[in-house]
PDB file as gemmi writes it, atoms N, CA and C in Angstrom:
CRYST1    1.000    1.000    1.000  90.00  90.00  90.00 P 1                      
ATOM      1  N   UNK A   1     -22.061  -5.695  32.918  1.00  0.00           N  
ATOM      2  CA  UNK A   1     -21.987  -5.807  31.479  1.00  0.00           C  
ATOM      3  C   UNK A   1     -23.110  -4.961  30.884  1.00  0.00           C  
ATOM      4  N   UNK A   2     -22.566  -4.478  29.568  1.00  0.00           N  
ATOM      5  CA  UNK A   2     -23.826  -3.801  29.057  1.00  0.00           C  
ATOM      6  C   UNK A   2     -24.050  -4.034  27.741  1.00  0.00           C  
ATOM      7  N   UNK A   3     -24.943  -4.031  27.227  1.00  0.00           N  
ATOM      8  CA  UNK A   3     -25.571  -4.654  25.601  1.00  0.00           C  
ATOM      9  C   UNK A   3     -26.333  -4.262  25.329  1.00  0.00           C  
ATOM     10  N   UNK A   4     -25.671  -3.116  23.721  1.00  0.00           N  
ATOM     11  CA  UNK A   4     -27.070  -2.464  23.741  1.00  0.00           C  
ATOM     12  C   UNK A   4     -27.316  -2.663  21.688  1.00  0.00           C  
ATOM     13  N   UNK A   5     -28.207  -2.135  21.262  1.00  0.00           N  
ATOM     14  CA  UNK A   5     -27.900  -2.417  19.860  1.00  0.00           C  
ATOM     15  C   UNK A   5     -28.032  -0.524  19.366  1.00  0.00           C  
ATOM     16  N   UNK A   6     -27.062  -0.404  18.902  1.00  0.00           N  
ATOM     17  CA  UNK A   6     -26.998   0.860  17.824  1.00  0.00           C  
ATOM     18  C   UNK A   6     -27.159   1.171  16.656  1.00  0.00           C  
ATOM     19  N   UNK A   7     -27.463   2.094  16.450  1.00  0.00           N  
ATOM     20  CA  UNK A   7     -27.570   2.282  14.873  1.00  0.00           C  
ATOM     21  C   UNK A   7     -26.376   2.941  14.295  1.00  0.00           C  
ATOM     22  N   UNK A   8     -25.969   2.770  12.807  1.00  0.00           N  
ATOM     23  CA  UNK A   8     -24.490   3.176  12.732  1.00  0.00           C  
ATOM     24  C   UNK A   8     -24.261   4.678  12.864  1.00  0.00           C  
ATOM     25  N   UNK A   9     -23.109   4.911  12.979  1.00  0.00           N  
ATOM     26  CA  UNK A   9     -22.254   5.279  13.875  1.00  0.00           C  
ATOM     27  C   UNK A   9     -22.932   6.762  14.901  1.00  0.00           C  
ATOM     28  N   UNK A  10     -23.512   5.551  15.579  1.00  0.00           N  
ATOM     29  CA  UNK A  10     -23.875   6.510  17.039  1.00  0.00           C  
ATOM     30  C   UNK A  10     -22.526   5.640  17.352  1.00  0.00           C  
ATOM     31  N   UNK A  11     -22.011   6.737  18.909  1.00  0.00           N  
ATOM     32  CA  UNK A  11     -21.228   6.288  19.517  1.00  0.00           C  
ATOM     33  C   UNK A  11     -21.215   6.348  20.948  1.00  0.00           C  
ATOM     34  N   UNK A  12     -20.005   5.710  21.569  1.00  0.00           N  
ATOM     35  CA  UNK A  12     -19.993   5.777  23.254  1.00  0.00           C  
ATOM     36  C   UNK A  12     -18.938   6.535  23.522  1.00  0.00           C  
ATOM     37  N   UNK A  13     -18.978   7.125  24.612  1.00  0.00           N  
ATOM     38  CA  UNK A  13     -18.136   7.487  25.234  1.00  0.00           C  
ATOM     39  C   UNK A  13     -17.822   7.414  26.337  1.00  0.00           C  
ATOM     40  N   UNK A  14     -16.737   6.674  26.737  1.00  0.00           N  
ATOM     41  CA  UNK A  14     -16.245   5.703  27.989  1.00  0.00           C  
ATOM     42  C   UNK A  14     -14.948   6.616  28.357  1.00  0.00           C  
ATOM     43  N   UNK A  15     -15.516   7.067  29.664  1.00  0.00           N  
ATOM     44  CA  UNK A  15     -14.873   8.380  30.768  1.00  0.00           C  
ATOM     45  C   UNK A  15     -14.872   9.741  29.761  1.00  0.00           C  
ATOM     46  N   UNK A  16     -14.005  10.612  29.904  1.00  0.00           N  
ATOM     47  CA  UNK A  16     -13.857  11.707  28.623  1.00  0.00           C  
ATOM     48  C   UNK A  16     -13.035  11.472  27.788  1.00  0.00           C  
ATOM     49  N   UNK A  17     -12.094  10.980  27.901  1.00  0.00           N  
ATOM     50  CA  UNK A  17     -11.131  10.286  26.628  1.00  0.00           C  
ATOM     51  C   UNK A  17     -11.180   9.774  25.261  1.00  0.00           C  
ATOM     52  N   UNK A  18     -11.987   7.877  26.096  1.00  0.00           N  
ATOM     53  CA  UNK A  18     -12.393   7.081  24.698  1.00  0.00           C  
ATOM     54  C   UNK A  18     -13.349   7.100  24.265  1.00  0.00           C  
ATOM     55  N   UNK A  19     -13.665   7.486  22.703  1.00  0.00           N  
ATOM     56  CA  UNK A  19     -14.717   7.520  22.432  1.00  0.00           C  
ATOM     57  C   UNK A  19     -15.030   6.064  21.028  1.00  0.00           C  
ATOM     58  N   UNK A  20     -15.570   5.257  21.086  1.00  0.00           N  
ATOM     59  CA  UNK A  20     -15.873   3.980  20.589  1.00  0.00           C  
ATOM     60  C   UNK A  20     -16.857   4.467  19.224  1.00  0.00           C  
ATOM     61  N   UNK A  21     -16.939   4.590  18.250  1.00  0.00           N  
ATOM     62  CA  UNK A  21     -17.876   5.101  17.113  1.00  0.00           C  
ATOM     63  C   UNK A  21     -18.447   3.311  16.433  1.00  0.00           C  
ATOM     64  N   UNK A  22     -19.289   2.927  16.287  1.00  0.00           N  
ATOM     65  CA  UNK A  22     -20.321   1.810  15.714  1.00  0.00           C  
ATOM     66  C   UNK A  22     -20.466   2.230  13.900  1.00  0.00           C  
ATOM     67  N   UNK A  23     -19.500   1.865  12.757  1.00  0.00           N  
ATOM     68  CA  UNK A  23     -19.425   2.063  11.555  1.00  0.00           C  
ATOM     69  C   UNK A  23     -20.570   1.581  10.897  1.00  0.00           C  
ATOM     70  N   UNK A  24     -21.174   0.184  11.259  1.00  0.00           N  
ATOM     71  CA  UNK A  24     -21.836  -0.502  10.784  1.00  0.00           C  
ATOM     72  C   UNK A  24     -21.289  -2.162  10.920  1.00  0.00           C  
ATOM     73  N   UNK A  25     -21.960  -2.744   9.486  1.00  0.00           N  
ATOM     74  CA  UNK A  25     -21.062  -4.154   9.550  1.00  0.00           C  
ATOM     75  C   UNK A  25     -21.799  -5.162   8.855  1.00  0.00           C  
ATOM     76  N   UNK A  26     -22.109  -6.361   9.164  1.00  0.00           N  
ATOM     77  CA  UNK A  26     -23.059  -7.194   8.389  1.00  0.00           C  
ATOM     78  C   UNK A  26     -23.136  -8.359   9.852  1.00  0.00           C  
ATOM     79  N   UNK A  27     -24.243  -9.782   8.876  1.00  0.00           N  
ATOM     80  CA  UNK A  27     -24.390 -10.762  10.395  1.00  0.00           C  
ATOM     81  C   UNK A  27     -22.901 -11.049  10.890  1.00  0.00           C  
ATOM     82  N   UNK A  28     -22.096 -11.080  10.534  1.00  0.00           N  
ATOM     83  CA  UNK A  28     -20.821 -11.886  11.341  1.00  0.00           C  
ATOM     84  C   UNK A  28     -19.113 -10.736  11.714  1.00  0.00           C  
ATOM     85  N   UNK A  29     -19.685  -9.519  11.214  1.00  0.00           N  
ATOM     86  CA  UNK A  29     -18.633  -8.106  11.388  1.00  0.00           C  
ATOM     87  C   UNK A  29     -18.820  -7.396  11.680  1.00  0.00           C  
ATOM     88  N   UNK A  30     -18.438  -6.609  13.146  1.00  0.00           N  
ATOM     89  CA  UNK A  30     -18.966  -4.933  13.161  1.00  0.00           C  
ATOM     90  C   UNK A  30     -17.815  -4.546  13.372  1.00  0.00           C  
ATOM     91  N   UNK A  31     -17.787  -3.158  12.198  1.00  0.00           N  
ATOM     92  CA  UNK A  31     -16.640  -2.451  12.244  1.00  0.00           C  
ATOM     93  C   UNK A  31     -16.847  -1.078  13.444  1.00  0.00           C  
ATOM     94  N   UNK A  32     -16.086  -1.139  13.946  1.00  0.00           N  
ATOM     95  CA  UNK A  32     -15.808   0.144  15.252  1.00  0.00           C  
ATOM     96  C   UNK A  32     -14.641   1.174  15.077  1.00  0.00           C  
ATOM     97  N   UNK A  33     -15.025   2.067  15.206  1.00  0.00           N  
ATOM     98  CA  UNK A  33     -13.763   3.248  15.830  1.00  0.00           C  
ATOM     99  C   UNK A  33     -13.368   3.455  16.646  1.00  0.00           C  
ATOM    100  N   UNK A  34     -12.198   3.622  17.545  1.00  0.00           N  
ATOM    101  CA  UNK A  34     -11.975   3.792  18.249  1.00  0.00           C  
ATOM    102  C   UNK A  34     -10.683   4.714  19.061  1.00  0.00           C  
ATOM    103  N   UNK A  35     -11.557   6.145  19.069  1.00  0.00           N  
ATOM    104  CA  UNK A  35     -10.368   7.104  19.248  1.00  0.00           C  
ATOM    105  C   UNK A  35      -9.755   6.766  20.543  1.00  0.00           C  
ATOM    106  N   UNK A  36      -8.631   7.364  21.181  1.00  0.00           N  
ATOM    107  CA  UNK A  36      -7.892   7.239  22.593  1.00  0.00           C  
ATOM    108  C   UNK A  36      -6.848   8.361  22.961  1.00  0.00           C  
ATOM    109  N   UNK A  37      -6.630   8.703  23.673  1.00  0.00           N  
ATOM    110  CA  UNK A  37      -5.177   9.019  23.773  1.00  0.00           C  
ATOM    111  C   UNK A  37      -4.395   8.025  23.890  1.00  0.00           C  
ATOM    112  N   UNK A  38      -3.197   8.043  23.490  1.00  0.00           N  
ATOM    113  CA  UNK A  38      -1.702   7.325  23.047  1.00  0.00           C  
ATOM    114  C   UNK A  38      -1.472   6.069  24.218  1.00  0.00           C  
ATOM    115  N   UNK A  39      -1.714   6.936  25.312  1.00  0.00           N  
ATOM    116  CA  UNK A  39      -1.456   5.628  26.836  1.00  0.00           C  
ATOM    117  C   UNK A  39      -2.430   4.771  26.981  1.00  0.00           C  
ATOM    118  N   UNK A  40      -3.825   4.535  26.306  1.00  0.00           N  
ATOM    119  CA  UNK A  40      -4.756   3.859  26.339  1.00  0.00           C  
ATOM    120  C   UNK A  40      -4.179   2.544  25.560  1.00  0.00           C  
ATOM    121  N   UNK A  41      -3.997   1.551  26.164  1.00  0.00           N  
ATOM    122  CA  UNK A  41      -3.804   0.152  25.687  1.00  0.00           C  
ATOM    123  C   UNK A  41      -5.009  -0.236  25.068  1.00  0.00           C  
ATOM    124  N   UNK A  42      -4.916  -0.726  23.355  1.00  0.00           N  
ATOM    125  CA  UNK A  42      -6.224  -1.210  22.965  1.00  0.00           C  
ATOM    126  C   UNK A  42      -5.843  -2.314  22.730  1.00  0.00           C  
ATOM    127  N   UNK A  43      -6.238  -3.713  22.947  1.00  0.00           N  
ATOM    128  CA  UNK A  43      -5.890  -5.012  21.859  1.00  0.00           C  
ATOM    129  C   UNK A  43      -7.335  -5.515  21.732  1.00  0.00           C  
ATOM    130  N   UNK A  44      -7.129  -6.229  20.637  1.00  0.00           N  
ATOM    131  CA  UNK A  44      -7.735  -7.598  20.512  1.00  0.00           C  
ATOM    132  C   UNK A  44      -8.064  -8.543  21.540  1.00  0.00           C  
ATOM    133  N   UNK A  45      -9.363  -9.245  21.866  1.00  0.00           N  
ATOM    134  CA  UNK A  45      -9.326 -10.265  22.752  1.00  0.00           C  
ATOM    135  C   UNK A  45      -8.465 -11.298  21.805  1.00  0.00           C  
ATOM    136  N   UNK A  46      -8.926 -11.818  20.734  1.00  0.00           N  
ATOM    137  CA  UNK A  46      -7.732 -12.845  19.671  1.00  0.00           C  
ATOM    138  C   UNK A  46      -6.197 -12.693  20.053  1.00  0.00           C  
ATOM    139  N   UNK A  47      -6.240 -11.389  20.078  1.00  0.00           N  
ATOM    140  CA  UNK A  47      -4.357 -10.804  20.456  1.00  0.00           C  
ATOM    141  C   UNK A  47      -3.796 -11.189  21.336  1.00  0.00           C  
ATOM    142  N   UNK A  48      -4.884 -11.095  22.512  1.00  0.00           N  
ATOM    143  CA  UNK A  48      -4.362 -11.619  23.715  1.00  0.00           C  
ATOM    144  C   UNK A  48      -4.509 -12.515  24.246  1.00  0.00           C  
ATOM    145  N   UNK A  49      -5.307 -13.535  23.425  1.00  0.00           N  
ATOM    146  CA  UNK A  49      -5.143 -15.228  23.672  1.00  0.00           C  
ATOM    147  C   UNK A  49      -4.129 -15.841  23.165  1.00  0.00           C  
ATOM    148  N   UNK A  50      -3.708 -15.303  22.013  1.00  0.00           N  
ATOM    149  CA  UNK A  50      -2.981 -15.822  21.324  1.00  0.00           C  
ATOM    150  C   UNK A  50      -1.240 -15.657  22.321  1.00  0.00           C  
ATOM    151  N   UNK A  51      -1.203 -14.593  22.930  1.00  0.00           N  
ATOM    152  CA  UNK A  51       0.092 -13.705  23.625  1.00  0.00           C  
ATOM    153  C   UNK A  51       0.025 -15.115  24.506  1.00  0.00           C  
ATOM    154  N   UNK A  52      -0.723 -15.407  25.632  1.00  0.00           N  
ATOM    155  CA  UNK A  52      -1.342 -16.249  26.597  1.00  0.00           C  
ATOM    156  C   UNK A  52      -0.725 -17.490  26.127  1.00  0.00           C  
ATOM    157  N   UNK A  53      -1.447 -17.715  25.069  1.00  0.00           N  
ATOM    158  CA  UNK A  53      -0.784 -19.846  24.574  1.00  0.00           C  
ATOM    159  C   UNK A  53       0.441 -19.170  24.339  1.00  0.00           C  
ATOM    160  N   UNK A  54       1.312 -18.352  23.524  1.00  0.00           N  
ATOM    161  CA  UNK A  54       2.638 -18.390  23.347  1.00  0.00           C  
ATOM    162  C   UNK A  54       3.143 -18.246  24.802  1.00  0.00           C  
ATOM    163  N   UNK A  55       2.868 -17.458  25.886  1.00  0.00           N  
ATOM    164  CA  UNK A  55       3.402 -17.711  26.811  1.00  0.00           C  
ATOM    165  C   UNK A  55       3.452 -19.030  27.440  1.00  0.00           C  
ATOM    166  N   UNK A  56       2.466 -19.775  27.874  1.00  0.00           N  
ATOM    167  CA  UNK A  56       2.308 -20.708  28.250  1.00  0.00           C  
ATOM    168  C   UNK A  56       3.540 -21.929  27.528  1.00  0.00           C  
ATOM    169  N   UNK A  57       3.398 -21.997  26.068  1.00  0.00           N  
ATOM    170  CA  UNK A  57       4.373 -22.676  25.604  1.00  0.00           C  
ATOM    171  C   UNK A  57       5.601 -22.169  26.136  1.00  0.00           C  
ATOM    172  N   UNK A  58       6.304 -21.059  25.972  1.00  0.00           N  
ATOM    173  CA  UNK A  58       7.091 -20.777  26.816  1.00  0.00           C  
ATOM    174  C   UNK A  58       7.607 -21.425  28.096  1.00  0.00           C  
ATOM    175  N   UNK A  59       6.719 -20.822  28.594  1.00  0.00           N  
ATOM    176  CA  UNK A  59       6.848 -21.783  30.124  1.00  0.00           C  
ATOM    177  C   UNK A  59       6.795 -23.095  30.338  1.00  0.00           C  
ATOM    178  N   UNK A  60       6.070 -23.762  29.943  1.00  0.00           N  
ATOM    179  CA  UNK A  60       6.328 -25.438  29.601  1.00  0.00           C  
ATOM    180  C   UNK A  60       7.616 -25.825  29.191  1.00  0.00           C  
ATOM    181  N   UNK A  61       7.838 -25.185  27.984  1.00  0.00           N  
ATOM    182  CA  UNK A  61       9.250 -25.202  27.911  1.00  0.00           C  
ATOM    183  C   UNK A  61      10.243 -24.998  28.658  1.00  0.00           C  
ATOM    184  N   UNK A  62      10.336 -24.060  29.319  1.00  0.00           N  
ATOM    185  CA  UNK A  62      11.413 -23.887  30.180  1.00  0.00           C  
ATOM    186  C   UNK A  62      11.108 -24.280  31.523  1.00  0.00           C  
ATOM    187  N   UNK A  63      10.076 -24.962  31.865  1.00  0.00           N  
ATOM    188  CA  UNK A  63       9.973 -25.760  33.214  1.00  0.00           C  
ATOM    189  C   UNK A  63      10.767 -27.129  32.552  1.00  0.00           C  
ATOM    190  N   UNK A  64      10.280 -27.823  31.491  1.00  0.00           N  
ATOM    191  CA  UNK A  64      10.809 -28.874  31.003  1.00  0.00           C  
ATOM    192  C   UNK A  64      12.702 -28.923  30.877  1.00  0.00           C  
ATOM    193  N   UNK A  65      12.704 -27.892  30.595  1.00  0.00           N  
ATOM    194  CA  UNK A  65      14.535 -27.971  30.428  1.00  0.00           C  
ATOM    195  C   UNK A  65      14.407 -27.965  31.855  1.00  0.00           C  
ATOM    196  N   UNK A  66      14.334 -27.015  33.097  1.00  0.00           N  
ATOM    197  CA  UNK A  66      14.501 -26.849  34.188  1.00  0.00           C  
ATOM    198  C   UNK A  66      14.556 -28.313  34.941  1.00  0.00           C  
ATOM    199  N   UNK A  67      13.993 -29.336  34.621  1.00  0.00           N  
ATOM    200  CA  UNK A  67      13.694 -30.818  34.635  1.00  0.00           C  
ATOM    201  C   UNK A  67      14.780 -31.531  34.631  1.00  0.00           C  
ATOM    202  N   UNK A  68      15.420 -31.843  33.227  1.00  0.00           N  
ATOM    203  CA  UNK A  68      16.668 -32.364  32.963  1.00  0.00           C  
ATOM    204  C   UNK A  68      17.796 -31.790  33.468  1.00  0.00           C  
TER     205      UNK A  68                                                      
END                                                                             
């Protein structure tokens, strides 16, 4: 893991591709940039918890019919 604190918009660049830009933000928001090429999957960690419980309900569900 790495943690670092920046000043706005210095940025990273992760392999040659993505490059992550630091906008600024306040105590509880930091806004980011984040260029990619097209095949680079970006989400949300929120996005993909949320994907996770809908699956899960899913599946409960259909173990439960699978039941009766």
């Amino acid at each position: 893991m790495l943690m670092l604190t920046v000043p706005k918009e210095e940025y990273l660049m992760i392999g040659k591709d993505v490059k992550i830009t630091f906008l600024g933000g306040n105590k509880n928001q930091l806004r980011v940039m984040i260029e990619a090429p097209k095949e680079v999957n970006i989400a949300r960690g929120r996005a993909i918890q949320k994907r996770a419980v809908k699956r899960a309900a899913k599946a409960a569900v259909k173990a439960e019919q699978q039941e009766t």
